[in-house]
LOVEX-194589 format. One record per residue (C-alpha): residue in one letter; x, y, z. Coordinates in pm, whole numbers, padded with zeros to 5 digits, always signed. Layout:
BEGIN
AXYZ
...
***
This chain:
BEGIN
X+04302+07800-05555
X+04222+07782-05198
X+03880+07806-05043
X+03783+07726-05387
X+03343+07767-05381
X+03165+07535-05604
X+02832+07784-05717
X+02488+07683-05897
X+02333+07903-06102
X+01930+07993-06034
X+01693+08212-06199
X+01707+08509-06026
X+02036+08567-06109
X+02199+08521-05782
X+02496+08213-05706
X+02466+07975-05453
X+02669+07753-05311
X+02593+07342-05358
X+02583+07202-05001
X+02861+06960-04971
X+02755+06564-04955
X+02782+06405-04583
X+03060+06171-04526
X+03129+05929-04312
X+03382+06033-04006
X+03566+05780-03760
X+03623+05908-03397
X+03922+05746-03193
X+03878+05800-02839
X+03918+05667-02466
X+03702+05534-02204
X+03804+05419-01834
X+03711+05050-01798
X+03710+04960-01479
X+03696+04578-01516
X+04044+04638-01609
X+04199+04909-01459
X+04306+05148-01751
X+04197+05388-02008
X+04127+05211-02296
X+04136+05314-02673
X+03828+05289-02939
X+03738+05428-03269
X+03379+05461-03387
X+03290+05459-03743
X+02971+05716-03793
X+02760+05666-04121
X+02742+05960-04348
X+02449+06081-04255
X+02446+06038-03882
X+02276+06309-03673
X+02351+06309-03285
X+02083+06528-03212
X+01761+06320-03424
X+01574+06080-03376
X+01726+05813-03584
X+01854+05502-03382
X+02133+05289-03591
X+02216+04927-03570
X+02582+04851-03419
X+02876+04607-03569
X+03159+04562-03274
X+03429+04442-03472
X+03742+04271-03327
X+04100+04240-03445
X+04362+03911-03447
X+04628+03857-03228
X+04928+04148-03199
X+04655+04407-03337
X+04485+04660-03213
X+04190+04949-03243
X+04338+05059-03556
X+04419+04755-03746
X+04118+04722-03936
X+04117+05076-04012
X+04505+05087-04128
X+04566+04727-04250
X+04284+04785-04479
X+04064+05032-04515
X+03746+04996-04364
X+03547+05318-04349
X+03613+05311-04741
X+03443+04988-04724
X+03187+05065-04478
X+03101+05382-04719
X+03057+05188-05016
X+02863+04893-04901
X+02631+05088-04685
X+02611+05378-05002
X+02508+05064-05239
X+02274+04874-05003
X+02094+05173-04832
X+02204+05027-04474
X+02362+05268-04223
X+02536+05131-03901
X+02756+05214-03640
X+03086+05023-03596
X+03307+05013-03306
X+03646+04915-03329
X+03770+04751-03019
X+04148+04737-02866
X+04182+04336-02733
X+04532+04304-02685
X+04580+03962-02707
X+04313+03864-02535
X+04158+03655-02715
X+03847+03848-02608
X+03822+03640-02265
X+03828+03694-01882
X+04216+03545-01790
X+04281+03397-01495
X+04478+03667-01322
X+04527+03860-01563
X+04308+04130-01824
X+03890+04090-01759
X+03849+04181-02161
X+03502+04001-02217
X+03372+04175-01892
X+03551+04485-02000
X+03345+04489-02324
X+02995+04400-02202
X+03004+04620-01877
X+03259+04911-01974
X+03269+04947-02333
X+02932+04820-02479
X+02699+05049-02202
X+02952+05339-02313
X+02863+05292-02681
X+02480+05294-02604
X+02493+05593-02402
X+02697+05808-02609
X+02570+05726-02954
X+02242+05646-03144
X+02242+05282-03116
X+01934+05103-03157
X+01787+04935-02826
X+01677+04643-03032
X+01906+04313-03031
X+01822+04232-03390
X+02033+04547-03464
X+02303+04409-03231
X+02620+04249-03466
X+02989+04177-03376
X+03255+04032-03577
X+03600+04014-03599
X+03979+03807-03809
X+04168+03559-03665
X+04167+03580-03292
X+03886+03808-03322
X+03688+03556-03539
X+03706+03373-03210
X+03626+03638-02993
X+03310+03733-03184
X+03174+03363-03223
X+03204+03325-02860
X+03070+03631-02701
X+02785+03675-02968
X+02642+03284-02828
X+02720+03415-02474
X+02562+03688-02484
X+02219+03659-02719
X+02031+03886-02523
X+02238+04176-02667
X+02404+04030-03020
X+02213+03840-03274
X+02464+03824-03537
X+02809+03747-03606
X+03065+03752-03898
X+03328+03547-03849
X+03687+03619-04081
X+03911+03323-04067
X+03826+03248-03681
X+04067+03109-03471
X+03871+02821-03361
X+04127+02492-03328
X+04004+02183-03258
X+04327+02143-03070
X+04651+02346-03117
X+04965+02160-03132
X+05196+02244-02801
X+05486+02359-03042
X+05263+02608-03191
X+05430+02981-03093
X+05103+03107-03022
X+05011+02833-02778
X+05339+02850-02618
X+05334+03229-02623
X+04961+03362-02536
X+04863+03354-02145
X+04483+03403-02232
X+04338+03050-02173
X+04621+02992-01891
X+04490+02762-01571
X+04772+02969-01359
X+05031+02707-01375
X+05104+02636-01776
X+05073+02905-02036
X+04778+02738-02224
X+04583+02467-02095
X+04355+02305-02278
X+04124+02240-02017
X+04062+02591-02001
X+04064+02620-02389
X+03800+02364-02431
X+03553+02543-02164
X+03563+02824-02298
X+03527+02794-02686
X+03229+02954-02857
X+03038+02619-02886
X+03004+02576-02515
X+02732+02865-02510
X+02463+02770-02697
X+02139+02702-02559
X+01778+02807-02657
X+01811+03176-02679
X+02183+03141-02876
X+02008+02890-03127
X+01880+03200-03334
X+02214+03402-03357
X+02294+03406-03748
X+02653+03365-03878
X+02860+03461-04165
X+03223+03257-04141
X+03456+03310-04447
X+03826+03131-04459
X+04053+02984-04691
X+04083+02637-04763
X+04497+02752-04789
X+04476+02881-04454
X+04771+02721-04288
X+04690+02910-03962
X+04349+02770-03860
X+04341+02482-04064
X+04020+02398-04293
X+03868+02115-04108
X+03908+02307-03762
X+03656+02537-03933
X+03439+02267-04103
X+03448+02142-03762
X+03295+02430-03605
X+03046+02489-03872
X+02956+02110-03839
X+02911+02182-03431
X+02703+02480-03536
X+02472+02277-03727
X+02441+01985-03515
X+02344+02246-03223
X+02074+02442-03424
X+02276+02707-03617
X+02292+02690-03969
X+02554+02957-04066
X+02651+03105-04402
X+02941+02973-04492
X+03235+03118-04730
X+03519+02864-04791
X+03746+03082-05074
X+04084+02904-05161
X+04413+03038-05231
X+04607+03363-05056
X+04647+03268-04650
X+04579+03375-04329
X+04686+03727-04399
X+04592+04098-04495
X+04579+04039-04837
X+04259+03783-04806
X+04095+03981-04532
X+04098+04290-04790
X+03919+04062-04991
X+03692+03869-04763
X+03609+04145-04510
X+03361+04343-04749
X+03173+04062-04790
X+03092+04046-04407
X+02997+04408-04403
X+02764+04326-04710
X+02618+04057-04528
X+02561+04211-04163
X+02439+04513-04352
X+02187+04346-04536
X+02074+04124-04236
X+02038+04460-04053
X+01761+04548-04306
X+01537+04246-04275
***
């Protein structure tokens, strides 16, 4: 039957109609960035009961996808407004999240080429603040992201403390030192110099470590991988943990074994990150 109205009896005799429970919606939409020169895609994931016109500020979870992804992956791959709606139904913790478009990027300004990590603290993250109810306070500040985006988050989260305190890390893409037969080394232009694809001069500069200093020393991490991972190896990510610690950062740290670096243990491990930023958001 269509337009089918659920009714509740009452005392006086007369039906009416049970209010339907709020739901969670994701918007996809577009802003200009001008650090980059084109209109750039985003989707927003809204907590059930998110009100645009009250008074309510929420925290905010930027999350980041891997390499040949984009805005939707994390949405389509797996899905993550289900997740989002259960973890934040069981632990009583509403958020924002923003699901970013990086190309493959790895989330960093390239030498002549795509200005992502300006595009995504000048363009996109002053976009989010304006148009939604995000809290002003840093300690509700969170961003996270698989693979490439693992990387991405790690790096721009100790960059940038005044604005992020957390950061939940799914098998991050942070090599000690990638072999120059690897495809992705001899395919990816981010970390170029301008004269060889990938240079490792470049690389090394600009990895997450690099960026912590006094004010980064409090950012709190969740990293989950495989020990099976035959992507990022194991020890590249014991390495970075170890770095972490020896710099002042003591992170939580996941290491699962079996599956790979693929959908099937993200589906797995990325609820666990929501749990956690979700339940850091509330202390």
């Amino acid at each position: 039957m269509v337009g089918l109205l659920v009714l509740a009896g009452c005392s006086s005799g007369k039906a009416k109609a049970t209010a339907a429970a709020p739901t969670s919606k994701v918007v996809t939409t577009t802003v200009y960035s001008k650090q980059m020169h084109l209109d750039w895609n985003y989707d927003v994931y809204l907590p059930a009961h998110y009100d645009p016109a009250g008074s309510k500020r929420y925290p905010v979870v930027y999350m980041l996808h891997g390499l040949y992804g984009n805005h939707r992956n994390l949405l389509e791959r797996f899905n993550s407004q289900q997740m989002l709606d259960g973890s934040m139904h069981r632990l009583n913790s509403d958020a924002i999240v923003v699901f970013v478009d990086g190309f493959n990027s790895f989330y960093v300004n390239q030498k002549n080429g795509l200005k992502m990590e300006s595009a995504i603290m000048k363009d996109l993250v002053p976009t989010i603040d304006k148009t939604y109810k995000v809290s002003k306070s840093a300690q509700d500040h969170a961003i996270g992201g698989i693979s490439m985006g693992g990387y991405g988050a790690a790096r721009l989260a100790l960059k940038y403390p005044e604005y992020f305190s957390k950061a939940l890390l799914i098998s991050p893409s942070v090599w000690t030192k990638l072999a120059k037969t690897n495809p992705i080394r001899m395919n990816m232009h981010a970390f170029t110099d301008g004269k060889t694809n990938w240079s490792d001069k470049v690389y090394d500069q600009l990895f997450p470590t690099q960026y912590i200093d006094a004010k980064s020393q409090n950012t709190k991490f969740y990293i989950e991988t495989t020990a099976d991972d035959t992507t990022v190896p194991i020890k590249d990510v014991n390495k970075f943990v170890t770095d972490l610690k020896q710099k002042g950062i003591t992170p939580k740290y996941v290491k699962d074994t079996g599956d790979n670096h693929n959908w099937t243990y993200w589906t797995k491990a990325t609820p666990n990150a929501y749990n956690w930023v979700l339940n850091e958001f509330k202390k």
